[in-house]
N, C-alpha and C positions, 0 to 999 in steps of 0.2 A: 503357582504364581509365586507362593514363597520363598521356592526352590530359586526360581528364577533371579529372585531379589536379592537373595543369599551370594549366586554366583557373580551377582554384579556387585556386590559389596565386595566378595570376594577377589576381583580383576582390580577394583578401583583402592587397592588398599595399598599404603606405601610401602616402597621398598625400602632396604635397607639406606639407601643413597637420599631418602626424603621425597620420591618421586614416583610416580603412579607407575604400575605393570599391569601387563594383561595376562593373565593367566591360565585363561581359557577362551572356546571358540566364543562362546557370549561375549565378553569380552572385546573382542575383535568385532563382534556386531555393532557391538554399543560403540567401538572406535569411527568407525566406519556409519553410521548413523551421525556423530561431532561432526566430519571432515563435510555431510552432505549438509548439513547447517551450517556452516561455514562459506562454501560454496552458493548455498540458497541467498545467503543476506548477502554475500557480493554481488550477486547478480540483481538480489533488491536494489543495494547501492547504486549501482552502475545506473538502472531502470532512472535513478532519481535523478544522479547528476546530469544523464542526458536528458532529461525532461528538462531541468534545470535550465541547460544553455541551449536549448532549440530556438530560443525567441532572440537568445546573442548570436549563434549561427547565422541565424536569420539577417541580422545586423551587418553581420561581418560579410555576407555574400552580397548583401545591396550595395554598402560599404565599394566592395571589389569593384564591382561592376559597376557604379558610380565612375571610379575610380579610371575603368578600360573606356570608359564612353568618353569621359575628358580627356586620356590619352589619344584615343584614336583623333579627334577633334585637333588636338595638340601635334599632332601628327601629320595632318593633312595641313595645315597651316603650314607650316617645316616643309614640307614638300611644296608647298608654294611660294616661297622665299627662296629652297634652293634654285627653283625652277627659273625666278627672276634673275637672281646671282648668275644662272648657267646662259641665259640671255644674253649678258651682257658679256661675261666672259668667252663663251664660247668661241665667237669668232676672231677675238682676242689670242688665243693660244693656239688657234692653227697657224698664225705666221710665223710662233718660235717652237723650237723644237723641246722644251720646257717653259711653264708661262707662270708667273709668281705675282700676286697681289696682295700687300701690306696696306693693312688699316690699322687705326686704332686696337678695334675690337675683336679683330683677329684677323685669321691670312687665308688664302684662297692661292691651290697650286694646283696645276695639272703637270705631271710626271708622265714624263714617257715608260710606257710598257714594254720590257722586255720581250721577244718572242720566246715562245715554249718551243722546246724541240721535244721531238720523240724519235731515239734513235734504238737502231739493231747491233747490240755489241757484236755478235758476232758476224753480223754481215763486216761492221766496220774494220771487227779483227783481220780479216782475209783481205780485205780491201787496203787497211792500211796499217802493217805490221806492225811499224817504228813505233806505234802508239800503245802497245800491247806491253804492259807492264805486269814484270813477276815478281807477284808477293808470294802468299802461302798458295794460291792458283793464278793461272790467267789470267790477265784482267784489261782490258781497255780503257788506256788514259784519257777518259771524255775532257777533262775540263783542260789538261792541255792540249788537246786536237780540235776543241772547240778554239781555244789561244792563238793557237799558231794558224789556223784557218782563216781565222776571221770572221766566223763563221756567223754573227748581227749584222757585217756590212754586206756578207753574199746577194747577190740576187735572188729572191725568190718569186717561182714561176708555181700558180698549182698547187702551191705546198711542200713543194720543192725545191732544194738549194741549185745552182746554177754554177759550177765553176766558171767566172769571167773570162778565163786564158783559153778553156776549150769549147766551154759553151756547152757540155755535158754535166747531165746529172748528178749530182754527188750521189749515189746508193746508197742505203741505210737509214738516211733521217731525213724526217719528212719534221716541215715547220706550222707552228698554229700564230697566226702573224695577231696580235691583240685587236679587239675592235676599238678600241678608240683609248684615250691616252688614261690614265684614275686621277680623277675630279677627288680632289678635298679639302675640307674647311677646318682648319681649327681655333676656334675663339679663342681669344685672351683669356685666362683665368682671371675674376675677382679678386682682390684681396689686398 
């Protein structure tokens, strides 16, 4: 045991610099035994502060949920005021092709929806040349062959565009026509 005591004096003795070394394997035990108390009281720590704020936890998650129960509330209300707004407007803005209502407290618009296309560049390549622009590759000029077409005012039949001169299909791009025009409101800011 003395030996033992010896070699741990010995490890723990400064160096030249003012500063402890280890010198030997004991040594290295005894380091290695500091870093597990170390580890042991953070882990007391930790044990404490979370004991500590389990009862604020607690707080803060009633808190929330408090919180989501008034929103939802808050929500369904909103949804029944837009619902009254949509009552009144709605038949209101199918006789214009954009329909705009100015209040005080804020404005009420329905905007026309563009249609989506979904087209085949390459079907349209082969179909209609003039429109195939070279850059670093091939490319098909959608939004000037969309331009010169006209391609919002075409007819569509199915999903499909309708040339009016022949009454044939246009190949390549099929249309997703909007369901109904976008409703929105935006309040006045305060202040």
């Amino acid at each position: 045991m003395d030996q033992l005591k010896m070699s741990l004096d010995q490890a723990m003795q400064p160096a030249s610099d003012d500063r402890f070394t280890i010198t030997d394997d004991s040594g290295v035990v005894w380091a290695l035994r500091k870093l597990a108390e170390i580890d042991s009281e953070h882990a007391n720590d930790e044990a404490m502060v979370e004991e500590a704020i389990k009862p604020e936890q607690q707080k803060i998650g009633q808190a929330k949920q408090w919180l989501a129960d008034r929103d939802q509330k808050r929500d369904e209300s909103r949804q029944y005021f837009i619902s009254l707004i949509r009552e009144y407007t709605d038949p209101k803005q199918s006789e214009k092709a954009t329909y705009k209502l100015k209040t005080p407290l804020g404005n009420i618009s329905y905007t026309k929806k563009q249609p989506k296309f979904k087209y085949d560049k390459k079907e349209l390549q082969k179909l209609y040349p003039k429109y195939t622009t070279a850059k670093t590759t091939f490319d098909f000029g959608w939004s000037d062959f969309k331009k010169d077409m006209k391609l919002a005012k075409l007819p569509v039949k199915d999903g499909k565009l309708i040339d009016p001169e022949t009454g044939e299909i246009i190949q390549g791009v099929e249309v997703e026509k909007p369901a109904r025009r976008e409703f929105s409101i935006k309040p006045n800011k305060e202040g």
